[in-house]
C-alpha positions in Angstrom: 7.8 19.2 -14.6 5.1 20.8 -12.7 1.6 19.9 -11.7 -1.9 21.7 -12.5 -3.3 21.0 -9.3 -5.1 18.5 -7.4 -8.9 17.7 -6.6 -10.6 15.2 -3.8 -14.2 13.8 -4.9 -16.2 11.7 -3.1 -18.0 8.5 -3.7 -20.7 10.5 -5.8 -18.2 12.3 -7.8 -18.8 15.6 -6.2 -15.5 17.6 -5.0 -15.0 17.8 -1.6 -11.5 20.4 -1.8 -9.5 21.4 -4.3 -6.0 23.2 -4.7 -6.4 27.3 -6.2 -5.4 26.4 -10.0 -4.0 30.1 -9.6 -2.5 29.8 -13.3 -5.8 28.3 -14.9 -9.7 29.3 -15.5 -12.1 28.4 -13.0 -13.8 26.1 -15.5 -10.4 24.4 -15.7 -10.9 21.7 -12.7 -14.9 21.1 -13.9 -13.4 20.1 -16.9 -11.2 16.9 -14.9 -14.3 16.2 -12.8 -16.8 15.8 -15.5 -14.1 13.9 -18.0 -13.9 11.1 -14.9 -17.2 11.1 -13.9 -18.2 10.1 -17.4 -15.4 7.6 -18.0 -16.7 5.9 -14.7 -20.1 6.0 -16.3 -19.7 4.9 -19.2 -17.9 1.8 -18.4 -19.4 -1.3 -17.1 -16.7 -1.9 -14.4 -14.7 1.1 -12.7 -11.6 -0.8 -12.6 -11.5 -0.8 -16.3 -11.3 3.0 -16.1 -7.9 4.0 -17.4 -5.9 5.5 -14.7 -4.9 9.0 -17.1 -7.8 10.4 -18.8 -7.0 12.3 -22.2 -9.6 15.8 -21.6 -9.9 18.6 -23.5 -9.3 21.6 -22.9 -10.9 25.7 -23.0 -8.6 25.6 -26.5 -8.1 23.3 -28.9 -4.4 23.7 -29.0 -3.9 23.2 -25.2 -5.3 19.5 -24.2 -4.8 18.1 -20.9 -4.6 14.9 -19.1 -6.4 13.3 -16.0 -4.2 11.2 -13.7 -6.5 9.5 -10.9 -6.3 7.0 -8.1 -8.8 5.9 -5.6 -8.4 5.0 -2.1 -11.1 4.0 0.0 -14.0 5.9 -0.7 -12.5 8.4 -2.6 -10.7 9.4 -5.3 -8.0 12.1 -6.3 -7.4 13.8 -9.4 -4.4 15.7 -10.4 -4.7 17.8 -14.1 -1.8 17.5 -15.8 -0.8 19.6 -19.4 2.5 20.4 -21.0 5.2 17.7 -20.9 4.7 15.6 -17.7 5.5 12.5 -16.8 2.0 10.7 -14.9 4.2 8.9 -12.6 5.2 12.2 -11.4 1.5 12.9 -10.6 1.0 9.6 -8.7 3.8 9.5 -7.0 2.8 13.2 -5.8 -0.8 11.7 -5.3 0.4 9.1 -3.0 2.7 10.8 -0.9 -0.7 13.3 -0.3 -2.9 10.7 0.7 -0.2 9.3 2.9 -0.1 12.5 4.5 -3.5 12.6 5.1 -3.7 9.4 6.6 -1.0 10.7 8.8 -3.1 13.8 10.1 -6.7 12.2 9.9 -5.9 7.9 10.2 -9.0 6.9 8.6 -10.2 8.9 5.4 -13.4 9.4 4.3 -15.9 12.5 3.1 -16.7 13.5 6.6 -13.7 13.7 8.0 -12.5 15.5 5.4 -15.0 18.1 5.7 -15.0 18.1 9.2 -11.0 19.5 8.5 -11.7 21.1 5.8 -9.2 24.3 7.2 -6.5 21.9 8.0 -6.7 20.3 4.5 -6.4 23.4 2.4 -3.5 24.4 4.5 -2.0 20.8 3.5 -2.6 21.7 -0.1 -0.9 25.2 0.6 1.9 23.8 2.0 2.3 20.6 0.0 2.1 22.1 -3.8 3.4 25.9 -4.4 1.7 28.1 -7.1 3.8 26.9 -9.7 2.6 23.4 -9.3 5.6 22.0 -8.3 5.8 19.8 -4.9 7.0 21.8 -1.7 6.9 20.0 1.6 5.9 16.3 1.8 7.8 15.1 5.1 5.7 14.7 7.6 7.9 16.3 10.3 8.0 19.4 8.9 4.2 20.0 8.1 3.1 19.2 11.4 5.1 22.4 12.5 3.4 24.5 10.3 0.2 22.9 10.1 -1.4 21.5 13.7 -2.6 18.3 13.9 -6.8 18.1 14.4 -6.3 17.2 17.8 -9.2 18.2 20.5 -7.6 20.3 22.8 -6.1 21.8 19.5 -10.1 22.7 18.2 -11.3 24.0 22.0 -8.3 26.6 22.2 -9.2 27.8 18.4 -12.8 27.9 19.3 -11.9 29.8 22.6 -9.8 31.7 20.2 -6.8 31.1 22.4 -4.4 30.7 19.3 -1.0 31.8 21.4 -1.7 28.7 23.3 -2.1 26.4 19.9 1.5 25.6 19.1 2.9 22.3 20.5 6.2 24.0 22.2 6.4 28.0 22.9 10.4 27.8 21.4 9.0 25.8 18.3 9.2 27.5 14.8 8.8 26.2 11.6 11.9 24.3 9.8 13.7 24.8 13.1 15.6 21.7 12.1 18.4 21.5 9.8 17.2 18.3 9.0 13.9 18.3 6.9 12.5 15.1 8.2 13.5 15.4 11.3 12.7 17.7 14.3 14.7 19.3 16.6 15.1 18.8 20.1 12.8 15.4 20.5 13.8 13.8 23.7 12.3 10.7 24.8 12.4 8.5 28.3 12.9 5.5 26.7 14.3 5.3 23.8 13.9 2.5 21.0 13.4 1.9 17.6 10.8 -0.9 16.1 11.4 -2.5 12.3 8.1 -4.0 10.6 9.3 -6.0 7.6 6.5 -7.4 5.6 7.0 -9.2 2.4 4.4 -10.2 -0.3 5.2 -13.2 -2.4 2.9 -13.0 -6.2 3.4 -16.1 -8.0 1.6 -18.2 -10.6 1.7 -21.5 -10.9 1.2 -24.2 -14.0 -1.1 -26.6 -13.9 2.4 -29.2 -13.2 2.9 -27.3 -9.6 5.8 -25.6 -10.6 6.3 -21.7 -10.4 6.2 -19.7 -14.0 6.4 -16.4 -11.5 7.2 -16.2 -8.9 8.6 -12.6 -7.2 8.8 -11.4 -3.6 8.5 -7.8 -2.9 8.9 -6.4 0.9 9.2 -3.2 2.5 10.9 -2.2 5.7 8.8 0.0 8.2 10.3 2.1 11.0 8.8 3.5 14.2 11.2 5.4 15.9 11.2 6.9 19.3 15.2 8.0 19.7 15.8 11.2 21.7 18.1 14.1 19.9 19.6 13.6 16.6 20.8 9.7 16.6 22.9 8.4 12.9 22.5 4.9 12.9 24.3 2.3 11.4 21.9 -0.6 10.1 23.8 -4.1 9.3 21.5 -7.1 8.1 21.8 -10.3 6.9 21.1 -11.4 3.2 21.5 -7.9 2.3 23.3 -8.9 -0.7 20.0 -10.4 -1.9 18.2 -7.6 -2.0 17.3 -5.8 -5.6 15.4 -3.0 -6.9 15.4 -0.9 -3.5 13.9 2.6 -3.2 14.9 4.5 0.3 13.8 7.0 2.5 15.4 10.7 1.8 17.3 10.1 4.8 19.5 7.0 3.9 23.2 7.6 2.9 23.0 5.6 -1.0 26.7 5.8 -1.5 27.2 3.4 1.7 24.4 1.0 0.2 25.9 0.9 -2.9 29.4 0.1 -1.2 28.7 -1.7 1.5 25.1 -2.5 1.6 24.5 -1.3 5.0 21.9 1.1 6.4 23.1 4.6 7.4 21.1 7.3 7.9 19.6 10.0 10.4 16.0 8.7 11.2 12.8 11.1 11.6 10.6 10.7 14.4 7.6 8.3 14.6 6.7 6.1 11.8 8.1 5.8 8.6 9.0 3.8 5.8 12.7 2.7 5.9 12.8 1.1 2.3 11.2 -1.0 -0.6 13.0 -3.9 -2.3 12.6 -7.1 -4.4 14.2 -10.0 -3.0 16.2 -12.2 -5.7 17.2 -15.5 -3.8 20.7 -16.4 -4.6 19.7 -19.8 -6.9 21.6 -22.0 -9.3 19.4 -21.4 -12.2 19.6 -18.6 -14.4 15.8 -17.1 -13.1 16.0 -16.5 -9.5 12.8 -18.2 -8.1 10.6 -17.8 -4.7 9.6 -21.1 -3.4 5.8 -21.1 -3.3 4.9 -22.2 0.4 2.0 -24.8 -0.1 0.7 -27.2 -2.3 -2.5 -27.8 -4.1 -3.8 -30.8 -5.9 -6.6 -29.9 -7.6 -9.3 -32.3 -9.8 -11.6 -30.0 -11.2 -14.8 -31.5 -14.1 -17.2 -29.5 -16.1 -20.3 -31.7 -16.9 -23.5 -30.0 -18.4 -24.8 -27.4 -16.4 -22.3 -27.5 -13.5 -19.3 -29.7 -12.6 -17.2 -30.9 -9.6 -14.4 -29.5 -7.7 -11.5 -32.3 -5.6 -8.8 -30.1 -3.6 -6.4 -30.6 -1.3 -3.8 -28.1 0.2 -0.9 -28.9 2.6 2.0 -27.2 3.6 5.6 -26.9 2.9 6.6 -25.4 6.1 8.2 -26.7 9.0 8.0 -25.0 11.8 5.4 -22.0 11.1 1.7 -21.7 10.4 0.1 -20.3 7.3 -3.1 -18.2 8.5 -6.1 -16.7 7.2 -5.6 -19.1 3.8 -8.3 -17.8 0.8 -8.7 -20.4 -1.9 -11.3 -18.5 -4.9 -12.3 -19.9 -8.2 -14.7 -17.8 -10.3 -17.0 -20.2 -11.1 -18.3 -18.6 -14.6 -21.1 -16.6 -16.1 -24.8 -18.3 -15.1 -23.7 -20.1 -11.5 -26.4 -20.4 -9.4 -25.2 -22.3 -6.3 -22.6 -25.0 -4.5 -23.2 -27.8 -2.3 -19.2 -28.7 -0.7 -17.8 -30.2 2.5 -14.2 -29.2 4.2 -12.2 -30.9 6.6 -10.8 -29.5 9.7 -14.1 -27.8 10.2 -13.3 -25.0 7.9 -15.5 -23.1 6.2 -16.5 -22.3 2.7 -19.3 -19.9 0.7 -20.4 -18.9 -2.5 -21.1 -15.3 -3.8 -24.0 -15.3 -6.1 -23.1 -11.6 -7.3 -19.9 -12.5 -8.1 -20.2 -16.2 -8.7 -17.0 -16.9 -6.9 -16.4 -19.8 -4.7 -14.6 -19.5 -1.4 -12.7 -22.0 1.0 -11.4 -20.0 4.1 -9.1 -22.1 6.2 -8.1 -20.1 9.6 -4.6 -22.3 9.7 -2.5 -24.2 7.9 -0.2 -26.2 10.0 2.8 -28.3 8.9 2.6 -31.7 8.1 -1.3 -31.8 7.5 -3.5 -32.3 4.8 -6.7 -30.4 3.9 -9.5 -31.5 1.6 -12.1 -29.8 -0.1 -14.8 -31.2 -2.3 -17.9 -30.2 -3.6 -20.0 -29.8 -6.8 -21.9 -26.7 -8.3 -24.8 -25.5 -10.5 -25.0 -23.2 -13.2 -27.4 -22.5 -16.2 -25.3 -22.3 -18.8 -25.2 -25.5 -20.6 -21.8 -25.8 -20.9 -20.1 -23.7 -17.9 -16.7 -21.7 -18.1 -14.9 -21.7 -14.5 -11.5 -19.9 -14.3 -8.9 -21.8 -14.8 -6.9 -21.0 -12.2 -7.6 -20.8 -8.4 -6.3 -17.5 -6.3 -5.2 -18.2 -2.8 -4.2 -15.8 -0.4 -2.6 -16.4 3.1 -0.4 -14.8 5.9 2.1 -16.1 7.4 2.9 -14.3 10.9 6.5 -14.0 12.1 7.9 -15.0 9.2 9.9 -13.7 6.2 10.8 -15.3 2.6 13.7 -13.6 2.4 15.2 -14.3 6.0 16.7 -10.7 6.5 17.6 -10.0 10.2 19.1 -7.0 12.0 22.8 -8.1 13.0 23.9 -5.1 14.5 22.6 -1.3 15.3 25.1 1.1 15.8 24.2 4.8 17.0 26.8 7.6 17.2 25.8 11.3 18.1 24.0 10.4 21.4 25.0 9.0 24.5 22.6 6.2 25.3 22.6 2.6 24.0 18.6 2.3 22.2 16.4 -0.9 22.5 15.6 -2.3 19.0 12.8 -4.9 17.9 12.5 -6.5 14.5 8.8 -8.2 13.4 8.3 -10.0 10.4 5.0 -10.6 8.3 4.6 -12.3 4.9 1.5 -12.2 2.6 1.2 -14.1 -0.5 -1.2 -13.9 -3.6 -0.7 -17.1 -5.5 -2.3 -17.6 -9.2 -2.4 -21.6 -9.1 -3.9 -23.0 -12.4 -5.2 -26.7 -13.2 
């Protein structure tokens, strides 16, 4: 499977940069361009866009496909013809933008122009003339293609280049590990685990879960010295389904014993991705939804009346930053509401939504919402469910924790730190 090439547009649909297309016309890209830029006309919402565009092409025999995703302010098109799978272009088209993000941190038109060198040397070294993916580790590229830092742009100005390179005994793929580099050495070394979790759930109008699924990811920063293997052991492992690894973790020893062992790179990284499956009597393993909410909601002529009431189900930690939404219908005009606990509520006219933002959530406390709104339908249409959103710091659904590190091939004994951070998205209907 191979890849046509890939193209970065900006908000106005104009292309910023572009891969060669060595195999294919120059009208070949315009043709990808102009196919999006009038699906994205054409329909009334953007989202509704479908995410591979059929286009075609110079001939009639040799049609094509779009594959797109947008991120940020911009959006990134990879052609595709011949027999390809499109997850093979996202995954491709996500791994670049991740790469970007880890040369540039914040992406947008500018910055990308302002680079403009340093990105068509990413495309160079990312995709090969065939099409097919080259180097996409991080580690590696930033030996062959500099960062954009400022000393970095004075000495190429100056045009000092000798001086440019980061270490005078440093050559590309000096490592015999891809994702790693060679000879890192560090003062203090210690390794940092992020694990956030996101549960997505609906709920029935009877307060019991119809969905209910928990999907994490584990995030590394790592700041080891030399070339450390590490043995990662955590709890609940056993609970843990679905995962997708890093290229540097050993599978065979997951498989056997589900433990972590692998040869970290250096800096930031993501470890793994799982869905957690709590061990439950039933036959449909079930996340427990957090909260609850009581809700009254009536529809009279030209408006209605909304009665809520949200309390916890934890005991010991604080739900923050809580989002309860209901799309109100077409033809709402306005809302008149009162919260407790001094929170705060507002409506959207542009996208007749109605909002009650509560900063916390503490155990063992009630919160109540009520309120009435206008609209100029006669008879008006609300959802009928309510999204809420929250964030619950220092805590995880699935209760993983790091039992034990173990580190052979170095000498020194590394500091760890664990953090964890759940998000939910809740569908809760009435």
């Amino acid at each position: 499977m191979a890849i046509d090439g890939l193209i970065i547009l900006d908000n106005t649909g104009r292309a910023i940069a572009q891969s060669g297309f060595h195999s294919f016309p120059s009208a070949y890209p315009l043709l990808h361009i102009d196919a999006l830029n009038s699906a994205l006309a054409n329909s009334p919402r953007h989202t509704d866009v479908d995410p591979v565009i059929y286009v075609q092409g110079l001939n009639l025999d040799t049609p094509s496909a779009c594959c797109h995703i947008r991120r940020g302010e911009l959006r990134y098109l990879c052609p595709v013809s011949g027999d390809v799978d499109p997850l093979y272009a996202f995954a491709f088209l996500q791994t670049f933008v991740d790469i970007l993000r880890e040369y540039f941190g914040h992406l947008s038109a500018e910055t990308l122009k302002d680079n403009f060198d340093i990105v068509y040397q990413l495309f160079e070294e990312t995709l090969d003339s065939g099409g097919h993916p080259l180097t996409t580790s991080p580690n590696a590229l930033r030996d062959i293609v500099l960062p954009p830092t400022l000393l970095h742009k004075v000495l190429s100005v100056a045009g000092v280049s000798g001086l440019a390179s980061s270490s005078a005994n440093s050559h590309p793929f000096a490592s015999p590990i891809p994702w790693r580099k060679a000879g890192v050495r560090y003062n203090n070394n210690e390794i940092y685990f992020d694990v956030i979790e996101t549960l997505e759930a609906i709920v029935n109008k009877n307060g019991q879960p119809a969905v209910s699924t928990v999907w994490g990811s584990v995030d590394s920063n790592c700041k080891l010295s030399g070339t450390p293997d590490l043995l990662l052991t955590s709890s609940n492992a056993q609970s843990l389904m679905d995962c997708s690894f890093h290229p540097c973790v050993r599978l065979q020893r997951w498989a056997r014993d589900k433990v972590l062992s692998f040869v970290p790179p250096d800096g930031k990284f993501r470890l793994m991705d799982y869905r957690f499956a709590p061990a439950t009597a039933s036959a449909v393993s079930q996340a427990a939804v957090p909260f609850i909410l009581r809700t009254g909601v009536a529809v009279d002529e030209h408006g209605g009346s909304i009665d809520l009431t949200l309390s916890s189900r934890l005991t010991t930690r604080t739900m923050e930053n809580v989002y309860v939404e209901l799309y109100l219908g077409e033809g709402a005009t306005g809302a008149n509401c009162l919260a407790s606990h001094n929170a705060s509520w507002t409506f959207n006219p542009k996208s007749q939504t109605l909002v009650w933002e509560l900063k916390a959530v503490v155990p063992s406390a009630n919160y109540t919402f009520r309120g009435s709104f206008t609209s100029t339908a006669e008879n008006p249409r609300p959802s009928r469910a309510f999204s809420v959103r929250f964030e619950i710091p220092q805590h995880n659904f699935s209760a993983i924790k790091i039992e034990q590190l173990k580190l052979t091939g170095e000498v020194y004994k590394p500091y760890k730190g664990m953090r964890g951070t759940s998000f939910g998205n809740v569908e809760w209907r009435w």
